[in-house]
N, C-alpha and C positions, 0 to 999 in steps of 0.2 A: 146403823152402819157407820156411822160416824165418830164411834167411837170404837170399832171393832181395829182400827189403823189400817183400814180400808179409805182410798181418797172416792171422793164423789167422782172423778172422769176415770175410774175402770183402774188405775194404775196405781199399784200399792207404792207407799211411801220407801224414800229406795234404792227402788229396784228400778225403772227406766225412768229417765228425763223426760220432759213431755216432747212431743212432737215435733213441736217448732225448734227445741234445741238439740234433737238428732238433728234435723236437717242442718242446722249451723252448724255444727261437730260435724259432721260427715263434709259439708262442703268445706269447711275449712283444711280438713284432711286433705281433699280431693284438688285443693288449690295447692296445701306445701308440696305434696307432689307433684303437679304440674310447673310451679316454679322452679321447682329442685330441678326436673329435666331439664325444662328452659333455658336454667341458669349453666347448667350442666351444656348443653345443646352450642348455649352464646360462646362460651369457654372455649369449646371446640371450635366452631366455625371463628374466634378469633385468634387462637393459633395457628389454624391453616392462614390466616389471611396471611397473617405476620410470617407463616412463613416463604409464603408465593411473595410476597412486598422483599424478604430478603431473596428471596431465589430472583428475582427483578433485577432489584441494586448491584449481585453479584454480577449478573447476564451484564447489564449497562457498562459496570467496569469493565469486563472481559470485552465488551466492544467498542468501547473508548479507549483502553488496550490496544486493541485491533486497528483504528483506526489513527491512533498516533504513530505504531510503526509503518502501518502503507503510506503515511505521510511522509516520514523521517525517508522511507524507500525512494517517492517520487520526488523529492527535491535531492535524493542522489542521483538520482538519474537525470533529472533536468543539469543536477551538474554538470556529472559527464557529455551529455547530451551538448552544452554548452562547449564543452572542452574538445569535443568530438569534432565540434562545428569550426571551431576555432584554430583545431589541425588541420582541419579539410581546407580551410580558407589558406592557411598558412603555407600549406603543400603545393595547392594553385597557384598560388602567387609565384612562387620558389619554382615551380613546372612553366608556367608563362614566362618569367625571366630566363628560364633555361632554351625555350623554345623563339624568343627575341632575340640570344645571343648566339644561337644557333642559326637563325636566318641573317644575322647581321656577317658571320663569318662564312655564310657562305654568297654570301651578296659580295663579300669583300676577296673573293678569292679570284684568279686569271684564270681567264675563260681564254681557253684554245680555240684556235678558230676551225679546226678539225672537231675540235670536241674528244670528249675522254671516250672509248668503252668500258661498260660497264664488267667487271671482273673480280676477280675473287678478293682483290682489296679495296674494292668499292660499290658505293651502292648509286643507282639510280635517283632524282631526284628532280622532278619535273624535266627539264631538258639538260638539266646535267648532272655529268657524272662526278658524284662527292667520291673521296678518298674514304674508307675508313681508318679512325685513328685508332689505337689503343689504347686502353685506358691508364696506360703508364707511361705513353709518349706528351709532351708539353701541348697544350692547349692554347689558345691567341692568349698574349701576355704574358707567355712564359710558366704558368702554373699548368699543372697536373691534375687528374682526377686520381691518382694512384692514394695511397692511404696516407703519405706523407706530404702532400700539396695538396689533399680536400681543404684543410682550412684557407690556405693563401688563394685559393681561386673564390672568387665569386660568381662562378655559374656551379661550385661544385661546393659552395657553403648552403649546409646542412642537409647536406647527400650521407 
């Protein structure tokens, strides 16, 4: 038998490898393709990352975007806001000064001892009767509230 080129373990010379080196040849197959996916697999799930990581960065810009201009919005509006407040103070003042020089000319006016009635050129005014003026007849001090005396009057600067 030994010479017929028959091997002593059953398996002619050859024709199959023995046992133990199928089984390494098959697992070693069995591994490059499971690497191969793997590698295959990792590839993949590392371009989704990279691309959720850029879908990220973009999202962040777009609301750091966002949030520079609601920024840029609210220190325009604290401006105005500021500016707003600073007309309203300024119109008060200007309204108070008109309403002092108002009570000062009529503190300063001859009071009848009858007293006025009150009538279609005048109005009521605690117990007495004010005249109305118009507003193109001269005001105490000689100035006007007419369009050509708002400046020289000071109850009617910045009317």
């Amino acid at each position: 038998m030994a010479g017929d080129g028959h091997r002593s373990d059953g398996a002619e010379a050859g024709e199959f490898p023995p046992m133990s080196n199928i089984a390494q040849v098959l697992h070693d197959d069995i591994m490059k393709d499971v690497e191969a996916v793997l590698a295959q697999k990792a590839d993949n799930l590392w371009r989704r990352g990279q691309a959720e990581l850029n879908k990220l960065q973009l999202e962040r810009k777009q609301v750091t975007t966002c949030l520079k201009e609601l920024q840029d919005r609210q220190e325009q509006l604290v401006a105005e806001h500021t500016a707003m407040r600073s007309a309203l103070v300024d119109i008060t003042t200007k309204l108070e000064f008109v309403a002092q020089e108002m009570r000062e000319a009529i503190r300063s006016m001859p009071q009848r001892a009858s007293g006025w009635a009150a009538d279609t050129n005048g109005a009521e005014v605690g117990h007495h009767a004010v005249p109305l003026v118009p507003m193109s007849q001269p005001l105490i001090g000689g100035a006007s509230c007419s369009p050509g005396g708002m400046a020289k009057s000071p109850s009617c600067a910045g009317l």
